[in-house]
N, C-alpha and C positions, 0 to 999 in steps of 0.2 A: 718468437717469444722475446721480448722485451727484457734485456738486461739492464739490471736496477742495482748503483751502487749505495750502500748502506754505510755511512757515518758508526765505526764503533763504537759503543755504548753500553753499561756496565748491565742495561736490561732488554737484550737485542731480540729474544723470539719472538714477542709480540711482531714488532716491525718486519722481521722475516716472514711469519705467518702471513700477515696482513697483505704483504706483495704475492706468494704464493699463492693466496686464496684467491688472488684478482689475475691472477695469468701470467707472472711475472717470473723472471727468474734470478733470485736476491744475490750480492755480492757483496760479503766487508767489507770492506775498506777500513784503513787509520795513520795514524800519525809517522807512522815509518815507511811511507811510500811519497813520494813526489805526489805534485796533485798532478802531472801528465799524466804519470805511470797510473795512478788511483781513477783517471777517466776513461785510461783507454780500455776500448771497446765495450764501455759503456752507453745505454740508453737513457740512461736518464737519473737524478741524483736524487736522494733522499737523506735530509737531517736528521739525525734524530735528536733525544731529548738529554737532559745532564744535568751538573752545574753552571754557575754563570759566567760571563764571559767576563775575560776582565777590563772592567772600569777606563782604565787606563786608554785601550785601544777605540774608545771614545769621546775621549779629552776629559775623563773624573777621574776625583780621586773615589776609592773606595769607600761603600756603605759600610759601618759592622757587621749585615747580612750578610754581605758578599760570601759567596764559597765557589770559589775560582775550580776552574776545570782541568782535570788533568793536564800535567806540565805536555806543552806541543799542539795541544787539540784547539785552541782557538787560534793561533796561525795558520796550521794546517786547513780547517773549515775553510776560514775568512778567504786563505790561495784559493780553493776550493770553488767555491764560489762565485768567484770572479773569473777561474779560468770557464768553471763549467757555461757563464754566462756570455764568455768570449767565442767557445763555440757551439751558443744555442743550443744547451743539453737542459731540458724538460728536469724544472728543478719544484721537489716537494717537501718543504719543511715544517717538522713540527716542533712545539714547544722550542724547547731551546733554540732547535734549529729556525725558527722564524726570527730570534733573537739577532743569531749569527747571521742568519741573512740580512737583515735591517742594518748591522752596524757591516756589514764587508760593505753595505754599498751607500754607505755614508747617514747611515742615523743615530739614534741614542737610543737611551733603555730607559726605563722606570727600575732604578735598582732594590728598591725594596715597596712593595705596593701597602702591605699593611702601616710602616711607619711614612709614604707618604704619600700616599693619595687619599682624601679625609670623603667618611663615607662608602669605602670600598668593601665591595663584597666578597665575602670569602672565596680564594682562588685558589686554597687547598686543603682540599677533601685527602682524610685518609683511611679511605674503603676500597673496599677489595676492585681493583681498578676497571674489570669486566662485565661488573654486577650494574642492572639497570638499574637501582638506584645512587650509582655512582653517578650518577648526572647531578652534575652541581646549580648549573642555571641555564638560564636561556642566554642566546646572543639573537641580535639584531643584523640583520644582513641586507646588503646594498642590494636593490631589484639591478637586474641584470649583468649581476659580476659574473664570474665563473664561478663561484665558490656556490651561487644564487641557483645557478643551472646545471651544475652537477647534483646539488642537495634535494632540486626540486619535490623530489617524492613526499621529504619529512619536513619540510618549510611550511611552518602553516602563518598565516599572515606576516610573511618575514621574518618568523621566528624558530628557531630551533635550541633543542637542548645540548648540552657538552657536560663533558668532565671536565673537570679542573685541576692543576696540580702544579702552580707556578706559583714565586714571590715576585716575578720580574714579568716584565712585557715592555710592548713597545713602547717607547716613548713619543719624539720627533721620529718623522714616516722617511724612511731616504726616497732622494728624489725620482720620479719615475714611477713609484709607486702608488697604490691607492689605499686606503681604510675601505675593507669591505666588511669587516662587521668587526661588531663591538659588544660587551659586557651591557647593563643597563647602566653600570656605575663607570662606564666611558671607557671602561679598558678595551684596548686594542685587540681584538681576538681573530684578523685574520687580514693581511695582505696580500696584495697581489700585484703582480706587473703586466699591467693590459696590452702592452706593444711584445711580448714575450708568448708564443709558441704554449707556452703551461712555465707558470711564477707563481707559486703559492705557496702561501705561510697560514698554519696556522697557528693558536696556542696551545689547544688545547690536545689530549691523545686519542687521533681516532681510533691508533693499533690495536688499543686494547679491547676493542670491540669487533675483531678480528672472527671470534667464533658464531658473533651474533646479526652480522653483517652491515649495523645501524650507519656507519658511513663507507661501507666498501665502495660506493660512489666515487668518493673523492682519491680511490686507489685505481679504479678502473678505468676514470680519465686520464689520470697523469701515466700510465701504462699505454693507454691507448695515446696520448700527446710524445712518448717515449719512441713506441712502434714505427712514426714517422717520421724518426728522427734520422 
């Protein structure tokens, strides 16, 4: 069984559920552990979601949106991240955590999407986060990413449904990476790194559909990318 460390978070049983349900066996982790101590004898990493990261460790200054993250939790990640990627540990982030991952390994954010991206469509729904009409929109998905080939069941012309529940996303793609799907209104809603074992980001939360299974997919790979770790 695949041991899966888990990014502390102020709403952690979805995430634990969601690994549990796919074969996993879940592990806190957080800011008062070294990131060695926080990987060792770990299979594989998971982000999870929060506030934003700060500005700053991106070359900006602050939006008025901004709402920074617990004091320690975006150094911690960003070490995180870069150690887990030094030794090829099978890394799955969501929302926030695609954030953090884009900027540990050198990108930017969109720090606030409603005041600036013109024309953007609403990225935050507030319904009950499990409920099928929580699906906010569709994304668009690259043919042949992983993201393309684990979702395949519910992909229908390239397209599939998401929740939503961010002011931020990516901006500039750090290098190495690719855009494998996007928003209709061009937000970035999922990375990935193709020379990488299992590297995905997404935006949006699939844990919380955890009871319903709609993307258990994309937990059962990175579990199964973990196990061969």
């Amino acid at each position: 069984m695949a041991v899966i460390g888990i990014t502390a978070c102020r709403k952690l049983e979805d995430y634990r559920q969601a690994i549990l349900h796919a074969g996993g066996d879940p592990r806190v982790i957080d800011a008062s552990m070294t990131p060695e101590a926080a990987l060792q004898g770990l299979d594989g990493l998971l982000l999870t979601g929060g506030d934003d990261v700060k500005p700053s460790l991106y070359g900006e200054a602050a939006h008025a949106a901004v709402v920074e993250a617990e004091a320690g939790r975006d150094a911690f990640e960003i070490a995180l991240v870069n150690a887990a990627r030094a030794k090829a540990i099978p890394i799955f982030a969501i929302c926030r955590g695609i954030q953090v991952l884009n900027v540990a390994c050198g990108g930017t954010l969109v720090q606030d999407i409603p005041s600036q991206v013109k024309g953007a469509l609403s990225h935050s729904w507030t319904v009950p986060p499990h409920e099928s009409y929580s699906l906010a929109h569709e994304i668009w998905i690259e043919k042949d990413s992983l993201l393309s080939r684990l979702m395949r069941e519910r992909v229908i012309d390239d397209t599939c449904e998401v929740n939503s529940r961010h002011h931020q996303a990516v901006q500039r793609v750090a290098g190495g990476f690719t855009v494998t799907a996007t928003a209709p209104d061009g937000i970035v809603e999922a990375i990935e790194d193709p020379a990488a074992r299992f590297c995905l980001g997404v935006q949006w939360h699939p844990e919380n559909f955890w009871r319903t299974g709609e993307f258990r997919p994309l937990f059962e790979g990175f579990l199964e990318a973990a196990a061969k770790a």
